[in-house]
C-alpha positions in Angstrom: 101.6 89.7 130.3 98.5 89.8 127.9 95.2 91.5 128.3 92.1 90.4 126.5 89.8 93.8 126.0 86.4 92.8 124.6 86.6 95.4 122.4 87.4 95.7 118.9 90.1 92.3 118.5 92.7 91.6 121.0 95.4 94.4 122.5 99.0 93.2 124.3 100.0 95.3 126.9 104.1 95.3 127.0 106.2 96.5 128.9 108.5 99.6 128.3 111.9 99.6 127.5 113.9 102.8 127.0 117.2 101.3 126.2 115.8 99.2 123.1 117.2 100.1 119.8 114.8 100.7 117.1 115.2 98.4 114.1 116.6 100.6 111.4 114.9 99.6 107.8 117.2 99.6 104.8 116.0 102.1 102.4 117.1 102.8 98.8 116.5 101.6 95.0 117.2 98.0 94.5 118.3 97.2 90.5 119.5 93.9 89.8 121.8 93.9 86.7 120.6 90.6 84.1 123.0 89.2 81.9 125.8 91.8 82.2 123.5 94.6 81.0 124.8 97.6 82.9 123.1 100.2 80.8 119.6 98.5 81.0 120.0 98.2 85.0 120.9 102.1 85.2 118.2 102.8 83.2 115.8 101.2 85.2 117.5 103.0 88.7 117.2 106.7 87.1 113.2 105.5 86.1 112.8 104.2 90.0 114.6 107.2 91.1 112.6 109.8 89.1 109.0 108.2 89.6 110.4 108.5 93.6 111.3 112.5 92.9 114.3 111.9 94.8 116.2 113.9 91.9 113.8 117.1 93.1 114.4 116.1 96.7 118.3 116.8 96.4 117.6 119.7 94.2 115.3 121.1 97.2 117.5 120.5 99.7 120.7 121.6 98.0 119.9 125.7 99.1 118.3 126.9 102.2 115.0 127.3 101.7 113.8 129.7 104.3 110.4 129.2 106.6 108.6 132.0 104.9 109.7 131.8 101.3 108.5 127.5 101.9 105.1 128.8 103.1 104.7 131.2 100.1 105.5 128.0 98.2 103.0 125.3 99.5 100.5 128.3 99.7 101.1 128.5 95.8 100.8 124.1 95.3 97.7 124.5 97.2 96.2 127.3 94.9 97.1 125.7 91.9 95.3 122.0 93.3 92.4 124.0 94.1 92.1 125.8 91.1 92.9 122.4 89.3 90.1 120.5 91.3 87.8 123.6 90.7 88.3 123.4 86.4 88.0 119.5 87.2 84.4 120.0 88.3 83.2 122.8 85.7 84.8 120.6 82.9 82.9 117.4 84.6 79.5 119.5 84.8 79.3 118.9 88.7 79.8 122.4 89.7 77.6 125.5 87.8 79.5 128.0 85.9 80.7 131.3 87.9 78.8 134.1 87.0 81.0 138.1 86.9 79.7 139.7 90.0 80.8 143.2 89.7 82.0 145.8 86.3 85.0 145.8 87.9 85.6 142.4 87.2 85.6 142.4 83.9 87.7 145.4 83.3 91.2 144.3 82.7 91.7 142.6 79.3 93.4 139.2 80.7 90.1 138.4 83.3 87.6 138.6 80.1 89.9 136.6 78.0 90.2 134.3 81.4 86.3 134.1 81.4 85.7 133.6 78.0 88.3 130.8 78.1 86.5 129.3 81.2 82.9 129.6 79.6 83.9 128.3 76.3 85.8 125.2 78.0 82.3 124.6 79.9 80.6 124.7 76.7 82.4 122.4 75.1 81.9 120.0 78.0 78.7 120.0 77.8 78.4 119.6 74.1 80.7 116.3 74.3 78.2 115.4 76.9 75.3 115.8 74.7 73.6 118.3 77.5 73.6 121.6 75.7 
């Protein structure tokens, strides 16, 4: 049974069937060992596994984590990307330099070290790109 839509290429309608299995897709790390060379081969597997992160998969999933301690955790990854994209474009010269809004700001020790840091780094950026 095939319908031809004269839409965007060409869609098969089929019919449903709730007692198909799905097709279940091997997974895992494939190594082949070459010429005896054991050592070499688990090498290679603890590379594939550790460029997969399946090592800090187990680790994760060895403890409970629970639901609000997991939020507080991606709310802290998502900080740190921000703040990562955020030095990304000051460094890069696409976005302006913050200027201190308020005295209060700048009264702790470690937020005028922070901003000298930051306005230095931008300064530096700038005279690598020959724009200061």
């Amino acid at each position: 049974m095939k319908n031809n839509f004269r839409g965007k290429g060409n869609f098969q309608k089929r019919p449903f069937n709730k007692n198909k299995q799905k097709e279940e897709k091997p997974f895992g790390a494939k190594v082949i060992v070459r010429n005896g060379d054991v050592n070499g081969a688990i090498r290679r597997l603890k590379k594939i596994l550790e460029n997969d992160n399946r090592q800090k998969e187990l680790a994760k999933r060895e403890f409970y984590e629970k639901p609000s301690a997991k939020k507080q955790r991606n709310m802290s990854q998502a900080k740190k990307r921000h703040q990562k994209d955020r030095m990304k474009g000051l460094i890069s010269g696409d976005a302006p330099l913050p200027q201190p809004t308020s005295q209060k700001f700048m009264k702790s020790k470690r937020k005028r070290r922070a901003y000298s840091d930051l306005r230095n780094a931008f300064a530096n950026s700038k005279r690598k790109r020959g724009t200061l």
